[in-house]
GUROTI-701659 format. One record per atom (N, C-alpha, C): atom name; chain; residue number from 1; x, y, z. Coordinates in Angstrom, 1 decimal. Layout:
<recs>
CA, A, NUM, X, Y, Z .
...
</recs>
This chain:
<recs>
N, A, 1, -15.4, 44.2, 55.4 .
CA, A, 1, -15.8, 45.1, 54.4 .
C, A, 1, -16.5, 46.3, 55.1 .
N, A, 2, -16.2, 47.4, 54.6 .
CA, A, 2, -16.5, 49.0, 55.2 .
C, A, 2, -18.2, 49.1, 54.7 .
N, A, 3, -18.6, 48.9, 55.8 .
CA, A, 3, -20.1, 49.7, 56.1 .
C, A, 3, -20.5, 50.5, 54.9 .
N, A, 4, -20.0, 51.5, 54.9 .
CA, A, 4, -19.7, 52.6, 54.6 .
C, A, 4, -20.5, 52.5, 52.4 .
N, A, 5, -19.6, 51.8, 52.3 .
CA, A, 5, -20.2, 51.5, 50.5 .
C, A, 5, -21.8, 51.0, 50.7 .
N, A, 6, -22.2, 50.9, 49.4 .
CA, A, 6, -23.5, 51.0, 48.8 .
C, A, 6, -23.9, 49.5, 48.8 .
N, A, 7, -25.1, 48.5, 49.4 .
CA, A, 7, -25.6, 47.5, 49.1 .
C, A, 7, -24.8, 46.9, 47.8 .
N, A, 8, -25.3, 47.4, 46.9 .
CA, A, 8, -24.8, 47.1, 45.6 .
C, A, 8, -23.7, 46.8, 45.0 .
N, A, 9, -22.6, 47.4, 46.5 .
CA, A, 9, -21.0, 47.4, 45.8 .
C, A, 9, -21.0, 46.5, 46.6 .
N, A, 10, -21.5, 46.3, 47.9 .
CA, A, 10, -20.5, 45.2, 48.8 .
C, A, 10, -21.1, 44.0, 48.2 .
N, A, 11, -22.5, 43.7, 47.4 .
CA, A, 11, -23.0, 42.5, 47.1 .
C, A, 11, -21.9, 42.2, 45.5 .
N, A, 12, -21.6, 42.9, 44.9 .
CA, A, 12, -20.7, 42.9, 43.8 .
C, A, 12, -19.5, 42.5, 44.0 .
N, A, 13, -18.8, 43.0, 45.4 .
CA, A, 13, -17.5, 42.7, 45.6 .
C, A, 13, -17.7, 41.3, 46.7 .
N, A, 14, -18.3, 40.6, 47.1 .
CA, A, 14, -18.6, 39.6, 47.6 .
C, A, 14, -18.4, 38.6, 46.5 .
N, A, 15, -19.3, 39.0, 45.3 .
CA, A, 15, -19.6, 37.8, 44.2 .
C, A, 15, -18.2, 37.7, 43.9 .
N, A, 16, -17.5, 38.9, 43.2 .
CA, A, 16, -16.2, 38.5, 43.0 .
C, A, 16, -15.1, 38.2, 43.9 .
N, A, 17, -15.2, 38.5, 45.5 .
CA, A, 17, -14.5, 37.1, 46.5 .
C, A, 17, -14.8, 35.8, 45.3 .
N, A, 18, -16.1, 35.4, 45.7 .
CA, A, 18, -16.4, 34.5, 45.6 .
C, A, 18, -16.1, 33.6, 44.2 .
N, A, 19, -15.7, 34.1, 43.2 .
CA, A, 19, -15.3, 33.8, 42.1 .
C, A, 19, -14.0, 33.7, 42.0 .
N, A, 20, -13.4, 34.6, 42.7 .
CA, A, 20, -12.0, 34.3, 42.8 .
C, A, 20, -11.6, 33.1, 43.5 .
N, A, 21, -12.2, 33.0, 44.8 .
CA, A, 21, -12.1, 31.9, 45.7 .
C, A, 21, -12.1, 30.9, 44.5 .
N, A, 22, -13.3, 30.6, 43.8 .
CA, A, 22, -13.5, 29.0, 43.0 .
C, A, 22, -12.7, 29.1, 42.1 .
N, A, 23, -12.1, 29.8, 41.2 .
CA, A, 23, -10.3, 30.1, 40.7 .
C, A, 23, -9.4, 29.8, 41.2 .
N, A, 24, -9.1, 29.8, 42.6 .
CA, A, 24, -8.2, 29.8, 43.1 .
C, A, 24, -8.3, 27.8, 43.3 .
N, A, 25, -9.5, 27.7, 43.6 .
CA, A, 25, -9.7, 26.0, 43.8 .
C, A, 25, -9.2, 25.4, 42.3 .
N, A, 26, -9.2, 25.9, 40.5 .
CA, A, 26, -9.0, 25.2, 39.6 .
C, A, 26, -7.3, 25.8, 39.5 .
N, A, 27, -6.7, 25.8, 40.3 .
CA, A, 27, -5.2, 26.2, 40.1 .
C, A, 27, -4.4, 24.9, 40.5 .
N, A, 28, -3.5, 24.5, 40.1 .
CA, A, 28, -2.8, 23.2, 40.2 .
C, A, 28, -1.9, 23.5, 40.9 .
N, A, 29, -1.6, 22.7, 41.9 .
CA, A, 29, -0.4, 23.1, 43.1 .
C, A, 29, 0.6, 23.3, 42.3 .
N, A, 30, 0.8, 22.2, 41.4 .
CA, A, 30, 2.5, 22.9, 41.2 .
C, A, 30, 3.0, 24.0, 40.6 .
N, A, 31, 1.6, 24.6, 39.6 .
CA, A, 31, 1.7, 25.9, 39.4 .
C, A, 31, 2.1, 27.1, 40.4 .
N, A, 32, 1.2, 27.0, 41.1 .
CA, A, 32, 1.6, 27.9, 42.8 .
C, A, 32, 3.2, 27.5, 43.4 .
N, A, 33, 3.1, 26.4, 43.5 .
CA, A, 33, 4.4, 26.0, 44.1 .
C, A, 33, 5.8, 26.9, 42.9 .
N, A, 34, 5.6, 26.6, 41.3 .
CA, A, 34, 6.2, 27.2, 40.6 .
C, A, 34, 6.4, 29.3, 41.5 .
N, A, 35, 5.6, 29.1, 41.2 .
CA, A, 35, 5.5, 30.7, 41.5 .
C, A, 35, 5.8, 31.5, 43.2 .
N, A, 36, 5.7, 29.9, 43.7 .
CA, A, 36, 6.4, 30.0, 45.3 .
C, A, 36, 5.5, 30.9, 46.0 .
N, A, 37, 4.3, 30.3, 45.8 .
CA, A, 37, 3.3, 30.9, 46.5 .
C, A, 37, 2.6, 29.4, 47.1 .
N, A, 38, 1.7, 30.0, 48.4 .
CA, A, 38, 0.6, 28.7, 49.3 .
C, A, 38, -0.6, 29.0, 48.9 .
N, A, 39, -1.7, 27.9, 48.7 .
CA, A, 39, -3.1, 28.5, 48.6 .
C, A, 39, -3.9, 29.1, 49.9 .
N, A, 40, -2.9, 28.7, 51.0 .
CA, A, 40, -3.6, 29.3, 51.8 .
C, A, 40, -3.1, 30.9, 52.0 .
N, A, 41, -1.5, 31.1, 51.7 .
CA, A, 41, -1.6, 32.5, 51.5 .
C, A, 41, -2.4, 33.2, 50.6 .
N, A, 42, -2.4, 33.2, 49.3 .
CA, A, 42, -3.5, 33.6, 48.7 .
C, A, 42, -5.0, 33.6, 48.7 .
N, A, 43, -5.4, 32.4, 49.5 .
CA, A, 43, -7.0, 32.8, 50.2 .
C, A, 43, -6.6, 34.0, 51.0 .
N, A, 44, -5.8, 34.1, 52.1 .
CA, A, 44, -5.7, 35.1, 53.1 .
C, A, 44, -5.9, 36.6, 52.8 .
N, A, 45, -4.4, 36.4, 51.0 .
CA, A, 45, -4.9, 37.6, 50.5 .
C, A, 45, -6.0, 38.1, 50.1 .
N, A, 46, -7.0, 37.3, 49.3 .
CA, A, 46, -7.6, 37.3, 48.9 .
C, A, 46, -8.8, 38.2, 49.9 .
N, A, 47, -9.1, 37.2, 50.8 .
CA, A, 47, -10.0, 37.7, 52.3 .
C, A, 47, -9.5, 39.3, 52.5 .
N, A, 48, -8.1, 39.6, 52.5 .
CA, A, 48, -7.5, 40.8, 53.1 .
C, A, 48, -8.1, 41.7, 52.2 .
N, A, 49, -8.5, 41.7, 50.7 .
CA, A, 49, -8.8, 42.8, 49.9 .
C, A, 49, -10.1, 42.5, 50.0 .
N, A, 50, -10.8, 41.6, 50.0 .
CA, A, 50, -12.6, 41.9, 50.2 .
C, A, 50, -12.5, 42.4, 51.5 .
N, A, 51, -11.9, 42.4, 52.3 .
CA, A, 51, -12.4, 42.6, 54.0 .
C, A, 51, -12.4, 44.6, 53.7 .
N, A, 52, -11.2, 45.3, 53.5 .
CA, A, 52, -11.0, 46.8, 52.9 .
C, A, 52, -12.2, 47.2, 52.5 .
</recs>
């Protein structure tokens, strides 16, 4: 995450990592698998847009 932003945004965009992450835990494999996606690719992504 860039320095650069406000206390307030990087603590905001953390919580919602964080929300998404525990979303991402009530998702049923086979749905993912449906949609031909991994949960660990989408944690990755996930990490990849909080990290920006």
């Amino acid at each position: 995450m860039p320095a650069n932003r406000p206390l307030t945004q990087r603590l905001r965009d953390w919580f919602v990592y964080r929300r998404a992450l525990a979303n991402l835990c009530n998702v049923d494999d086979r749905l993912l698998a449906d949609l031909g996606m991994e949960r660990a690719s989408l944690r990755a992504r996930l990490k990849d847009s909080f990290d920006r």
